[in-house]
C-alpha positions in Angstrom: 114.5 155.7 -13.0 117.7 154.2 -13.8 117.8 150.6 -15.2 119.6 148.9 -12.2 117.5 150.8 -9.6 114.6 149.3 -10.6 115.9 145.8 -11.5 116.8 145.9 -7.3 113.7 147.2 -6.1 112.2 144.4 -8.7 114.3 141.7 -6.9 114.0 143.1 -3.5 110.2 143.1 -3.7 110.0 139.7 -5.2 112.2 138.4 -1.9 109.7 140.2 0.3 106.9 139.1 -1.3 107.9 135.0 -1.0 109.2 135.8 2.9 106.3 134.7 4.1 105.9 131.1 2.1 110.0 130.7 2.5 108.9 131.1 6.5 105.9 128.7 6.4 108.1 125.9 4.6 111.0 126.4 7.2 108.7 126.0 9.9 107.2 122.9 8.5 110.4 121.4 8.0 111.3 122.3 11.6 108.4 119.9 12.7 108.5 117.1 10.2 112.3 117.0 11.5 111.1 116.9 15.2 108.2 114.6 14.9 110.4 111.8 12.6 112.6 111.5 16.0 111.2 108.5 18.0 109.1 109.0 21.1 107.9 112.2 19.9 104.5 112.2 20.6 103.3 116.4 20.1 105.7 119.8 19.2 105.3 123.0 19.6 107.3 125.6 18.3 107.1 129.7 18.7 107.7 132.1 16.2 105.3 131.9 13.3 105.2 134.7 11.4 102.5 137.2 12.4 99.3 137.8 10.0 100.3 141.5 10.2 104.4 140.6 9.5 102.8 139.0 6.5 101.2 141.6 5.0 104.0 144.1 5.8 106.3 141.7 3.5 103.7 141.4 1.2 102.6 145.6 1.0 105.6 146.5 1.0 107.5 144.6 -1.7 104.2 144.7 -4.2 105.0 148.7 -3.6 109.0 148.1 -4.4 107.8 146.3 -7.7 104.9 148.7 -8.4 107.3 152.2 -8.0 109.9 150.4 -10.3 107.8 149.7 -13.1 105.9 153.1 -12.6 109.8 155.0 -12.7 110.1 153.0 -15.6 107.7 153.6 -17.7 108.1 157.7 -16.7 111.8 157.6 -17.9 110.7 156.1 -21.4 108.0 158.6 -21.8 110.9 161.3 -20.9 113.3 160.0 -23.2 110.8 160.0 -26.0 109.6 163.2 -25.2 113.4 164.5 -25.0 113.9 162.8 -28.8 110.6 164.5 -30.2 111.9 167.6 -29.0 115.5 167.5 -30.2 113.9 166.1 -34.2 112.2 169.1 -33.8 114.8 171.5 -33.1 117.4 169.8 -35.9 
């Protein structure tokens, strides 16, 4: 795998992975902001993220990360074994 496809799919994954905790802090932000008005008394708010969106975000950019460092590592063992053979042959 080439070096800056898997330095994307590394930073891509990362940003899905922390999706979910970036969500969480907006929303608590959203009702510390609401309940600091005066004569706020209770707040709702829809739109949490969904257990399952979660681990979506979470599956899904642990795989990005995972198939980058697995291309990788196949691509150096390639290379070496591309070098052993061309010592050989010289």
């Amino acid at each position: 795998m080439k070096t800056p496809i898997a330095v994307t799919l590394i930073i891509m994954g990362a940003l899905l992975v922390m999706t979910p905790v970036v969500a969480d802090y907006f929303y608590q932000q959203n009702i510390v902001a609401l309940m600091a008005r005066s004569g706020v008394s209770g707040v709702t708010l829809a739109g949490q993220m969904s257990e399952f969106y979660r681990f979506g975000c979470w599956l899904t950019g642990s795989g990005m990360i995972g198939i980058a460092v697995l291309g990788s590592r196949h691509r150096r063992r390639d290379e070496a074994e591309y070098q052993n053979l061309a010592t050989r042959a010289a």
